[in-house]
C-alpha positions as CSV (number, residue, x, y, z in Angstrom):
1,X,-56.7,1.2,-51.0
2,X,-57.4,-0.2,-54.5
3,X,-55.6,-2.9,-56.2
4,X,-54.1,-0.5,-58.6
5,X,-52.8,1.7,-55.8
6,X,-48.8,0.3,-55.0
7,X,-48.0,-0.7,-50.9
8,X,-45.9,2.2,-49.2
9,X,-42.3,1.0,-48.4
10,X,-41.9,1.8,-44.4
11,X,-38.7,3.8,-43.6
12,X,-35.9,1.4,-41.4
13,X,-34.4,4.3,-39.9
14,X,-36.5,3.6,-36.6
15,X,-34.5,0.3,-36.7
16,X,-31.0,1.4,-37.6
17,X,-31.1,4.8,-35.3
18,X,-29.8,2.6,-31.8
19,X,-27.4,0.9,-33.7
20,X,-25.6,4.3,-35.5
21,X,-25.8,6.0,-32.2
22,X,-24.3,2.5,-30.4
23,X,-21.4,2.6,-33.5
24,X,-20.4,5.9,-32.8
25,X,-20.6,6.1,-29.0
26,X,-18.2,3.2,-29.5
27,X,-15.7,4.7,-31.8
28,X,-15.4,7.8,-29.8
29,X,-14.9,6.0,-26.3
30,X,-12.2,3.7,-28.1
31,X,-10.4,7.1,-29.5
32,X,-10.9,8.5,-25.9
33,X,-9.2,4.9,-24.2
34,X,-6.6,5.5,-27.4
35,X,-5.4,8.9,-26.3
36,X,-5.6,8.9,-22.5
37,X,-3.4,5.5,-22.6
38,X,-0.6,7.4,-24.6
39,X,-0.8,10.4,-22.7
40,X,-0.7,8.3,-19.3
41,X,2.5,6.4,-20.6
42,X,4.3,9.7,-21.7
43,X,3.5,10.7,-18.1
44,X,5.3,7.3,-16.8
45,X,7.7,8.2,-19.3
46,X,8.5,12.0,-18.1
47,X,8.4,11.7,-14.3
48,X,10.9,8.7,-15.2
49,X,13.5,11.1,-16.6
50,X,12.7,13.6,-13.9
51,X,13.6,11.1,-11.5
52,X,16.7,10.4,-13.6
53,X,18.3,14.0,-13.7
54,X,17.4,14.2,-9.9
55,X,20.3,11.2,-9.8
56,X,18.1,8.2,-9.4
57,X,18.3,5.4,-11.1
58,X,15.3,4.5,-13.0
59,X,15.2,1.8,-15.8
60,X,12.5,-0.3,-17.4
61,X,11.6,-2.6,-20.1
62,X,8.6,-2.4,-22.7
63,X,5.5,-0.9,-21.3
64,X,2.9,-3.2,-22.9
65,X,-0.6,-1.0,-23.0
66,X,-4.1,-3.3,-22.9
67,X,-7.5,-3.0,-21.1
68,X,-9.8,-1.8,-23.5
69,X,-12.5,-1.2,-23.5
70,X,-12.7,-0.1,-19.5
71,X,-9.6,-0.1,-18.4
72,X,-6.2,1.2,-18.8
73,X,-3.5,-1.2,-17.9
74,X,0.4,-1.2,-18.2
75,X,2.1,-3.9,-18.3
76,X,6.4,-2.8,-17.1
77,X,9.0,-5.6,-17.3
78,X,12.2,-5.5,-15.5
79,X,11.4,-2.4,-13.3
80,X,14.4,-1.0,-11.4
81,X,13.8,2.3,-9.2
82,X,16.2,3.7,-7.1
83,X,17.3,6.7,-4.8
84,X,20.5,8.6,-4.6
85,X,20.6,7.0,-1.0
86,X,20.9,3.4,-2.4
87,X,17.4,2.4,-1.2
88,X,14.9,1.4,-3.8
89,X,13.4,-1.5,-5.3
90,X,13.2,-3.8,-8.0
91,X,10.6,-5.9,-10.0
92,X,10.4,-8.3,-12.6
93,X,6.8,-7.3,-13.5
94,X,4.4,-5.0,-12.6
95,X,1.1,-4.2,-13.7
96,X,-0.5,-0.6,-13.4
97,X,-4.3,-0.3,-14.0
98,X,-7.0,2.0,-13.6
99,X,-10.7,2.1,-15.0
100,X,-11.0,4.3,-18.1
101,X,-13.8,6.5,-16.6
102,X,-11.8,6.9,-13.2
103,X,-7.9,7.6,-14.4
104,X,-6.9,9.1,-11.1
105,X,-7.3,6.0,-8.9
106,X,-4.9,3.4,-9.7
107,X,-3.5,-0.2,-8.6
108,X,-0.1,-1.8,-8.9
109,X,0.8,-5.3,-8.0
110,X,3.6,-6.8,-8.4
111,X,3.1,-10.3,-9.9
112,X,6.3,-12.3,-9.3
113,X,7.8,-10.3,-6.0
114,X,10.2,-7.4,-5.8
115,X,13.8,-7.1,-4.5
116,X,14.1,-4.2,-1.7
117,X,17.4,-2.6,-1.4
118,X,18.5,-1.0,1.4
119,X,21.5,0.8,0.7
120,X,24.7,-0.5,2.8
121,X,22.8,-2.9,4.4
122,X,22.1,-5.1,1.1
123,X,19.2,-6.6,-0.2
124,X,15.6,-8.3,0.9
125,X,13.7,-10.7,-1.2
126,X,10.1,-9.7,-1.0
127,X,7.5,-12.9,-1.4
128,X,4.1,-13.2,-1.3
129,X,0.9,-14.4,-2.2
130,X,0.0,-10.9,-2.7
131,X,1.9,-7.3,-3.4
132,X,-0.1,-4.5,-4.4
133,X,-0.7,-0.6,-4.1
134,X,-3.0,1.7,-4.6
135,X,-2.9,5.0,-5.2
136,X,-6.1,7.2,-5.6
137,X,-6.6,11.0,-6.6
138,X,-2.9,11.1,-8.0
139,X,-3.2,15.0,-9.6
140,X,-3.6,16.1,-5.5
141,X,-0.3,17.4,-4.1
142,X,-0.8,14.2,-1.6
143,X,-3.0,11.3,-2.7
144,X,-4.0,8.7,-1.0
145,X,-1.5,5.5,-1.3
146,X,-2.0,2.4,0.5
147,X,0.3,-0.6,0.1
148,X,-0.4,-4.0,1.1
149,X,1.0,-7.5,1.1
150,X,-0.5,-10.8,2.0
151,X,1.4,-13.8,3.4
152,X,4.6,-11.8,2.6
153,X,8.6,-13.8,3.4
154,X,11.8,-11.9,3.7
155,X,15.0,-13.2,3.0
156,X,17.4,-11.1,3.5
157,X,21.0,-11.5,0.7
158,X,23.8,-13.3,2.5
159,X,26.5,-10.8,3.5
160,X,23.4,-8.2,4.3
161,X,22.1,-6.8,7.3
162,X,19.6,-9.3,8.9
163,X,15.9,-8.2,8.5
164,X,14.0,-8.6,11.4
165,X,10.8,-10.1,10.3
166,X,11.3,-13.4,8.4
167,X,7.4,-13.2,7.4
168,X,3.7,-12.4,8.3
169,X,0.4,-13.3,7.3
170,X,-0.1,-9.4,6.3
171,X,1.4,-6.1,6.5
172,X,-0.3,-2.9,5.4
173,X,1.0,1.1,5.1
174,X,-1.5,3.5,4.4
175,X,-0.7,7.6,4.1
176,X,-3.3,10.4,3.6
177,X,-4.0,14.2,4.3
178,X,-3.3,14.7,7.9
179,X,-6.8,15.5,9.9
180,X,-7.7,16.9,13.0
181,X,-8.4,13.9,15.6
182,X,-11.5,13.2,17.2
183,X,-10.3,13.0,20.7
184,X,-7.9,16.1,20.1
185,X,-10.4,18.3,19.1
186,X,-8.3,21.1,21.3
187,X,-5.1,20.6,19.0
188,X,-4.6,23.1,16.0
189,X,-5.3,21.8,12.9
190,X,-2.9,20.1,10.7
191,X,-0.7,21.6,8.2
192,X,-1.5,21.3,4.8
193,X,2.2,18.9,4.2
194,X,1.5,16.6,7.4
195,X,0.5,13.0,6.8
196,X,-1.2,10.7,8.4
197,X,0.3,7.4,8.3
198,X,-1.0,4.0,9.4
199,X,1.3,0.7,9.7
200,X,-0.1,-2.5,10.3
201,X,1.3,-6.1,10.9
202,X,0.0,-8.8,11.5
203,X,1.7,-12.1,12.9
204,X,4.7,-11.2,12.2
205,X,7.5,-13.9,12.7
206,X,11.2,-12.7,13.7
207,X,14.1,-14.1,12.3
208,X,15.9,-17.0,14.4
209,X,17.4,-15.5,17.4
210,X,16.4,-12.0,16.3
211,X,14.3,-9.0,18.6
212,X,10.9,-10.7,17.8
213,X,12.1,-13.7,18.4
214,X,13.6,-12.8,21.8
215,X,10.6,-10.3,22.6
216,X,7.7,-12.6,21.7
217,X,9.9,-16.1,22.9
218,X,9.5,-17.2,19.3
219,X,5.9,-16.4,19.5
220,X,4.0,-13.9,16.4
221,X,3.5,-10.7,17.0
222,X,1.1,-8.2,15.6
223,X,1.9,-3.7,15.5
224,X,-0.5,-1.4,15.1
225,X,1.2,2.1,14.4
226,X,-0.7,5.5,13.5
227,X,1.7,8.8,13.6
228,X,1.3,12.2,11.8
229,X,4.6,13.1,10.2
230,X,5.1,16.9,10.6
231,X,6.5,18.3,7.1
232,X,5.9,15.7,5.0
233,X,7.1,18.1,2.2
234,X,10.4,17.8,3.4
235,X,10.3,14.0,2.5
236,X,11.1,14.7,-1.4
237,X,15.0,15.0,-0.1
238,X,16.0,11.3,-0.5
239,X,19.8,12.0,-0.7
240,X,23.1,9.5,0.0
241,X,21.9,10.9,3.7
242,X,18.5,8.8,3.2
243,X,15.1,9.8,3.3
244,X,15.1,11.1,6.9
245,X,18.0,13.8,6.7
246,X,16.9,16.4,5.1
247,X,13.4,16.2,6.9
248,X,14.5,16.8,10.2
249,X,16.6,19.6,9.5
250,X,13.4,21.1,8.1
251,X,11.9,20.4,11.2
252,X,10.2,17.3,10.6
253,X,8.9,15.3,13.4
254,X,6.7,12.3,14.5
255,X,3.9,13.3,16.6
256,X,0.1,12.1,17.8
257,X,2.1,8.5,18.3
258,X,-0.1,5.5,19.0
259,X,1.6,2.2,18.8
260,X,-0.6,-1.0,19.7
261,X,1.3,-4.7,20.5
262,X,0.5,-7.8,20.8
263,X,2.0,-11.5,21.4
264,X,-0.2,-13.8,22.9
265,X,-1.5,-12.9,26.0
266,X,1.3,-9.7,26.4
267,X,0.0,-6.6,24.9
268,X,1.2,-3.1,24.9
269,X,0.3,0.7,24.6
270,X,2.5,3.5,23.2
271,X,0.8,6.8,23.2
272,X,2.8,10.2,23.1
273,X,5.4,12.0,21.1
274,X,6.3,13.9,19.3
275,X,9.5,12.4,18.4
276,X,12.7,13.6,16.2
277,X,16.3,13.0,15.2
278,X,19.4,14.1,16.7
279,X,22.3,15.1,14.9
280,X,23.2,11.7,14.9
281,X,19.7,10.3,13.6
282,X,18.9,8.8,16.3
283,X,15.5,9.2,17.6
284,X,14.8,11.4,20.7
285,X,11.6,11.4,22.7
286,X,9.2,9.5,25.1
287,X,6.6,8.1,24.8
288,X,4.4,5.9,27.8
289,X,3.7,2.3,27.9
290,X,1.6,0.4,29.2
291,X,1.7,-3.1,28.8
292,X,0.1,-6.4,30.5
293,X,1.7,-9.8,31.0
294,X,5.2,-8.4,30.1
295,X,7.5,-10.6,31.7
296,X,8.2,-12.4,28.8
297,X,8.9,-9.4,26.1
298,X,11.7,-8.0,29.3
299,X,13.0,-11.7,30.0
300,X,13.4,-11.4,26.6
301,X,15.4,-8.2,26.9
302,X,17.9,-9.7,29.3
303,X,19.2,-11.9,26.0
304,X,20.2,-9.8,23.7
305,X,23.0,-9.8,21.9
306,X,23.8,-5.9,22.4
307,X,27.0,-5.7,24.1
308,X,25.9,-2.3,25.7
309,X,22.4,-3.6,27.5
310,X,23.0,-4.1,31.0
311,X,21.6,-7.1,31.3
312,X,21.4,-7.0,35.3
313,X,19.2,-4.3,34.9
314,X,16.9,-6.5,31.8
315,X,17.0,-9.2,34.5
316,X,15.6,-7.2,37.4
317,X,13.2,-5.7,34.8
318,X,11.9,-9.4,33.8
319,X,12.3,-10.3,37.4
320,X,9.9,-7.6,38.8
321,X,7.6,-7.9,35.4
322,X,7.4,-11.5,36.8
323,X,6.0,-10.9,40.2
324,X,3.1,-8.5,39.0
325,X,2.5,-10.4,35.7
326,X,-1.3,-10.1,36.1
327,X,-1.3,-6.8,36.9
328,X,-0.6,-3.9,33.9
329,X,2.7,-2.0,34.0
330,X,2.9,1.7,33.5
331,X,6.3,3.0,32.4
332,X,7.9,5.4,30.0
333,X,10.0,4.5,27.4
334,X,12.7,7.3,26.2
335,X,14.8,7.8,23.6
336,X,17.8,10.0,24.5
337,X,21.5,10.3,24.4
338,X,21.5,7.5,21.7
339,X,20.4,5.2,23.9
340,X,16.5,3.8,24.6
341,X,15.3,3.7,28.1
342,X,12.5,1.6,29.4
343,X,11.4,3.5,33.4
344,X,15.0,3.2,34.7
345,X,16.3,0.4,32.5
346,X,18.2,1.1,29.3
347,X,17.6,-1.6,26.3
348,X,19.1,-0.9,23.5
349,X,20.6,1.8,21.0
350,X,17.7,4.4,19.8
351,X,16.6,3.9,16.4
352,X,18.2,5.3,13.9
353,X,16.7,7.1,10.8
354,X,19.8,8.2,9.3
């Protein structure tokens, strides 16, 4: 090159390329996060009103919408859902979210508590240092759902029906798909509406004077339930009858029981079922027990307050339980005739579901 000959001028496209390509990958995710938060709060928005001509009552305040650029987050105020039945809930926040790239697995938590109403039995104030739900591949006919609170407190309204569980240290519902189980590999497999559903408690504390209390002798105890319910479909029905009604007249029915108890030292096995309703709702059924150191849960039994417990019978129970308290007890436990029968012994009323 001469001195006469000018310097070429290099080309800054090389340096601006990653940038362009960065800009526009950005502005078409932020359109993307722009129209799949409006379309998931005109989905909130419809199955609202759906609920609403079915004859619940659904009501809500502004739905703030924020998470960008990952998430999709909805921020309800003053949330009010409930059923024909008079069961439902209330909550004066929640906050639904879900990552942009993954819109069918969401979480819920309630940030300040809820209020759960129970129809003629009144009203339970939920507490905790946790309340959330999740719910994951919600375009499935049945997704996943999970619900869980930590360190939760009841208080039941005064005038209401006392709850039985004053508080916890954590309770947990989880319902899925039924599937086939691994030690029933005999047993048909499940229909494509059955659930599987899993309960958990743990530490739970009764009320004063309450069941747990008298069961446990004012001691925590901790439930481990798994059930498939037969016909889940059937569920949708949640009339002034309550959720139950119009299940078991479709045939709906608890089966593949497994119930797991503990307080202290005193632990208990349920296996069995299935179990249904009566035209009464009360359950019908049996189930076997077995159960080690029981002589305090059946002393226990011998105090209620149920006028129609023979409590001779609660005595001799706790009195025998006492003499082979080492040794495990195998009984049956019925529910029949409205009543629920422990081996010869009759406790208390079945429960009811409706």
């Amino acid at each position: 090159m001469t001195a006469d000959t000018p310097a070429r001028s290099h080309s800054r496209l090389g340096l601006y390329l990653p940038l362009l390509i960065a800009l526009g990958l950005l502005v078409a995710w932020t359109g993307w996060w722009f129209v799949l938060t409006q379309r998931i709060e005109s989905e909130v928005l419809a199955r609202a009103e759906v609920l609403r001509e079915s004859g619940w009552d659904v009501r809500h305040g502004k739905i703030g919408i924020s998470g960008w650029p990952f998430r999709a987050r909805l921020d309800i105020r003053d949330v009010t859902v409930v059923a024909p039945s008079g069961h439902g809930a209330r909550a004066p926040e929640l906050i639904a979210e879900a990552n942009a790239y993954a819109p069918l697995h969401w979480m819920v938590i309630a940030t300040d508590g809820l209020t759960v109403l129970r129809g003629d039995k009144g009203r339970v104030f939920v507490r905790a240092d946790a309340i959330r739900m999740s719910a994951r591949d919600i375009s499935e006919a049945w997704p996943q759902m999970a619900v869980e609170l930590i360190k939760p407190t009841f208080l039941a309204e005064e005038g209401g029906e006392p709850f039985p569980i004053s508080a916890a240290e954590r309770l947990s519902l989880e319902a899925r798909p039924a599937t086939r189980r691994p030690t029933d590999a005999a047993a048909p497999e499940p229909a494509a509406d059955d659930l599987d559903v899993l309960f958990e408690m743990v530490d739970g504390r009764g009320r004063r004077d309450g069941p747990v209390d008298r069961l446990t002798g004012q001691g925590r105890l901790s439930v481990r339930t798994e059930v498939t319910l037969e016909r889940a479909g059937a569920l949708t029905g949640m009339d002034r009858g309550g959720v139950f009604d119009a299940w078991t007249e479709a045939g709906g029915r608890f089966s593949n029981v497994r119930v797991e108890m503990q307080s202290g030292d005193s632990r208990a096995l349920l296996t069995g079922g299935p179990l249904s309703a009566d035209e009464n709702g009360r359950l019908t059924g049996r189930l076997s027990v077995r159960a080690e150191r029981a002589a305090p849960a059946l002393a226990g039994l011998a105090t209620t307050e149920d006028s129609m417990v023979d409590r001779a019978q609660a005595t001799a129970a706790a009195g025998a339980a006492a003499v082979a308290e080492r040794a495990p007890v195998s009984l049956v436990l019925e529910f029949r005739d409205g009543r629920t029968w422990l081996g010869p012994f009759t406790l208390a009323p079945a429960p009811r579901l409706f």
